[in-house]
C-alpha positions as CSV (number, residue, x, y, z in Angstrom):
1,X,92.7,-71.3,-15.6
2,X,96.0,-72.0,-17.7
3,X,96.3,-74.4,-20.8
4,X,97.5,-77.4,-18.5
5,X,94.6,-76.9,-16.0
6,X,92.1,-77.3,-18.5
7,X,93.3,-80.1,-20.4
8,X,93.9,-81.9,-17.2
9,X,89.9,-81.3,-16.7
10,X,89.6,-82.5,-20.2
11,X,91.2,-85.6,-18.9
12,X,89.5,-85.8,-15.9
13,X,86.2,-86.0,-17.3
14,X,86.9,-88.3,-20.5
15,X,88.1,-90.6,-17.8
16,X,85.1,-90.1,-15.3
17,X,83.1,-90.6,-18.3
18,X,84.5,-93.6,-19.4
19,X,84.3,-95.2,-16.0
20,X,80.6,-94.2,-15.7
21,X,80.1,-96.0,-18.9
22,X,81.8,-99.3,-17.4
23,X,79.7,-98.8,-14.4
24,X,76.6,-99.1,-16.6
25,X,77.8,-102.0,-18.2
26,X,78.9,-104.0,-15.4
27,X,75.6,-103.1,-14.0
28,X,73.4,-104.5,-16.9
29,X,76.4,-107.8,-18.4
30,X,78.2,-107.7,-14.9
31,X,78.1,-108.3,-10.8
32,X,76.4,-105.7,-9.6
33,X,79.9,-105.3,-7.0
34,X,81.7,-104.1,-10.0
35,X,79.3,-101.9,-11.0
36,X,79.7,-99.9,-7.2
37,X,83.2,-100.3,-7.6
38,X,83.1,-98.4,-11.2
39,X,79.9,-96.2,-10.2
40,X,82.2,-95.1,-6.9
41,X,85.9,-94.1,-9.1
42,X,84.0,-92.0,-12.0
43,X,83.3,-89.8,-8.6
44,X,87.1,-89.1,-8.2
45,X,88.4,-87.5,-11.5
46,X,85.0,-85.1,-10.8
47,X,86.3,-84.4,-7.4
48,X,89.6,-83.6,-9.3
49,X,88.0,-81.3,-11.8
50,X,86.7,-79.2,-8.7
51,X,90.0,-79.0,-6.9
52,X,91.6,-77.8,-10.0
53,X,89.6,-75.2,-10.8
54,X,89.6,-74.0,-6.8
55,X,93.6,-74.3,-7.4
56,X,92.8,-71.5,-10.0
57,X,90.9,-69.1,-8.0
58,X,93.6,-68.2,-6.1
59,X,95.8,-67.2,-9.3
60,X,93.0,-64.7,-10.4
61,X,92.7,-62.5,-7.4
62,X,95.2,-59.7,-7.4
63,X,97.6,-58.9,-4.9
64,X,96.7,-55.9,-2.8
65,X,99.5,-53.5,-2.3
66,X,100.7,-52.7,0.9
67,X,98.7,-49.9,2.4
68,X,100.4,-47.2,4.3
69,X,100.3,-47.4,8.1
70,X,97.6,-45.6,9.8
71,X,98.5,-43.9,13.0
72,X,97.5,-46.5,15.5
73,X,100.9,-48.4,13.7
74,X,102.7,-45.4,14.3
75,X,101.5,-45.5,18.0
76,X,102.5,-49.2,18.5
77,X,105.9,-49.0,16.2
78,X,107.1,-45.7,18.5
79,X,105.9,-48.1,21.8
80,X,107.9,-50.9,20.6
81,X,111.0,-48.5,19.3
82,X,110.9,-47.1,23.3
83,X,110.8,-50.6,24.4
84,X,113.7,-51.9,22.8
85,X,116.1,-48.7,23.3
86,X,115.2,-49.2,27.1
87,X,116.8,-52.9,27.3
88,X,120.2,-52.3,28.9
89,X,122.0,-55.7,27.3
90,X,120.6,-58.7,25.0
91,X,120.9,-61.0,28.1
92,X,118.2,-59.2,29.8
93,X,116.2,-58.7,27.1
94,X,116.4,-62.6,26.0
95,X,115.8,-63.8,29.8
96,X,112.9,-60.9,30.5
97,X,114.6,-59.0,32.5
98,X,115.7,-61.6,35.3
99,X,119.4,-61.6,34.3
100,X,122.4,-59.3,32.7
101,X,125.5,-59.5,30.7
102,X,128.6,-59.9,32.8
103,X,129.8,-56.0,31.1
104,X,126.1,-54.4,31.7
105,X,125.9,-51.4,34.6
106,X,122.9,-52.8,35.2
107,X,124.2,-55.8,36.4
108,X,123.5,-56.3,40.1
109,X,126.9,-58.7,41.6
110,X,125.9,-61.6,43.3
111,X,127.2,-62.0,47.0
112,X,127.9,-65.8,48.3
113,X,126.6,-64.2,51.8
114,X,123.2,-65.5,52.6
């Protein structure tokens, strides 16, 4: 956890604190209303403390380095390589294979016999 993050849990439970202690003393001198009402926000800066410090699990994992591809990626990076030199024109490939560019030899003309 960096500086910041744990002064801001500092914070978070001098002020939870506090507001604990104002719950007690509503309780006791006070309406008992306030004293929920104080009893229920010294719950927040705690709930505060414990996203911070899950914020700061993520920052002390390493980073895995990227592992070298087996050969069932070689397999599926030669299938897709095939694939793509087999499409004639980006038209067909983009419409999956119902339609062709106007210069493709592929390109079947379209009669206006029926």
């Amino acid at each position: 956890m960096t500086r910041s993050g744990r002064l801001l849990c500092a914070l978070y439970l001098a002020t939870s604190t506090g507001l604990a202690w104002t719950a007690v003393s509503e309780w006791r001198y006070g309406p008992p209303w306030a004293a929920a009402v104080f009893a229920g926000a010294s719950v927040v800066p705690l709930i505060a403390v414990v996203r911070e410090t899950d914020l700061a699990e993520p920052r002390r994992t390493p980073v895995r380095p990227p592992r070298a591809p087996d050969a069932a990626s070689g397999a599926a990076d030669a299938l897709v390589r095939a694939e793509l030199d087999g499409a004639c024109c980006e038209r067909w490939w983009t419409s999956l294979g119902t339609d062709h560019d106007a210069g493709c030899g592929r390109r079947v003309p379209r009669s206006s016999a029926a």
